[in-house]
N, C-alpha and C positions, 0 to 999 in steps of 0.2 A: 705666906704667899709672897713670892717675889714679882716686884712691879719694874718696870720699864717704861721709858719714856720719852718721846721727843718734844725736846722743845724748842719753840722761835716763832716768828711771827713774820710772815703769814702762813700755816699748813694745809690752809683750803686746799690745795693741792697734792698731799702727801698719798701716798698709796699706802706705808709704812703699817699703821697698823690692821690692817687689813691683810698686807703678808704675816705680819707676826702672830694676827692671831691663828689664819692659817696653816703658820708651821708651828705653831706651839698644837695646834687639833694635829696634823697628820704625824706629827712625832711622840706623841701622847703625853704633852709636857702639861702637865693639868696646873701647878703650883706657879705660873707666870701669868701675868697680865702685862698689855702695853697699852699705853694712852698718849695720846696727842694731847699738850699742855700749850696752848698759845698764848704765849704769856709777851705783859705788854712793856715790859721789861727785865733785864739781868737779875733784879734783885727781887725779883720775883722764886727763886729760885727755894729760896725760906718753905712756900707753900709745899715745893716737893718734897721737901726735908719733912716736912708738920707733917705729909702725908705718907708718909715712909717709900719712898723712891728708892732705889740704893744704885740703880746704872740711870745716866744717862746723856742721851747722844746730843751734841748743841750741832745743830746742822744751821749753816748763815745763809740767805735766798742769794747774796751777793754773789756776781755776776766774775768778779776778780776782784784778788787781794786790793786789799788799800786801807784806807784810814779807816772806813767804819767797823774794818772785818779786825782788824789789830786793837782795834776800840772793846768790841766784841770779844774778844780773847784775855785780852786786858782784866775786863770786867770780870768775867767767869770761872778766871784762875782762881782767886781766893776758894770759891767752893769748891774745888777738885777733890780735896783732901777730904770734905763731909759727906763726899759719893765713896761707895764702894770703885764705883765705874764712873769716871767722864771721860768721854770721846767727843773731838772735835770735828764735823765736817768742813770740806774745803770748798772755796768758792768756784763755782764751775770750769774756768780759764787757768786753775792752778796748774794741773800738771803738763799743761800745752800752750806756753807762751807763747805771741804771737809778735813777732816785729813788721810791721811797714813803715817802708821810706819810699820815697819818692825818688828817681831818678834825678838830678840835679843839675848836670855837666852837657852828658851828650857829648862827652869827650870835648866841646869847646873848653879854651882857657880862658878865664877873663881875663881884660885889661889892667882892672883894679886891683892893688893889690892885697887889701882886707878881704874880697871878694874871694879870691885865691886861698888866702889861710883860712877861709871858713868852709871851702869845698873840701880844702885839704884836711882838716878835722873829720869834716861829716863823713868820706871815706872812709879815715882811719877807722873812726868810732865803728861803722859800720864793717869793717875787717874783722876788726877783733870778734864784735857780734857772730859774725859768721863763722867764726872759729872755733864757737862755743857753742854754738848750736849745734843738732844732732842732727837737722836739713836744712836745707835753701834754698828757696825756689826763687829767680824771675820772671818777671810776669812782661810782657814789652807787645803789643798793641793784640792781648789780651791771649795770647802765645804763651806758655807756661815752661819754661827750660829749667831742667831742674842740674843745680849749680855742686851740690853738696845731699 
């Protein structure tokens, strides 16, 4: 019997195996099982192994990348290698980053002139941004002009 399984915490919410087990019944996969393992930490991972697991999927609730999701990743490397199968999921906001800035300027120039080199930064930085992105939109008294 080959097993599957998701794990992380919290899955109250997963649909996960309720599809799997639905397409393992309508494609007549009889020799798989999948289980929700919410497990209250990484090194929890031992249990799947004692329980003979061989795929499975680490899906993080996080929201976008940052320190706890790389924390997460970090941790779970070491067991890659004791799965047949690990897959990682990504945090919601991964494949669709979002930049907001604030308007700044208003085309005035200030007087000061620290004032000035830190608009002129925030610009640039914000050039470059838009250079690398794949669209642009402004947004100006709730008006949407799309730039790129």
């Amino acid at each position: 019997m080959r097993r599957f399984g998701l794990i992380g915490r919290p899955l109250g919410h997963s649909a996960s195996a309720a599809y799997f087990a639905a397409k393992f019944e309508r494609e007549g996969i009889a020799d798989c099982t999948y289980t929700l393992y919410e497990l209250p930490e990484i090194g929890a991972l031992e249990r799947l192994l004692a329980e003979g697991c061989t795929d499975v999927v680490v899906q993080p609730t996080h929201v976008m990348n940052g320190e706890e999701y790389h924390k997460l990743l970090a941790q779970a490397e070491p067991y890659r290698a004791r799965f047949a199968r690990m897959s990682f999921g990504r945090p919601l906001l991964t494949a669709a980053e979002v930049v907001i800035a604030r308007e700044i300027g208003s085309g005035v120039v200030p007087m000061d002139a620290g004032e000035r080199a830190w608009r002129e930064r925030h610009g640039r930085l914000l050039r470059r941004l838009a250079q690398q992105a794949g669209s642009v939109r402004r947004v100006f008294c709730g008006l949407t002009e799309v730039l790129k």
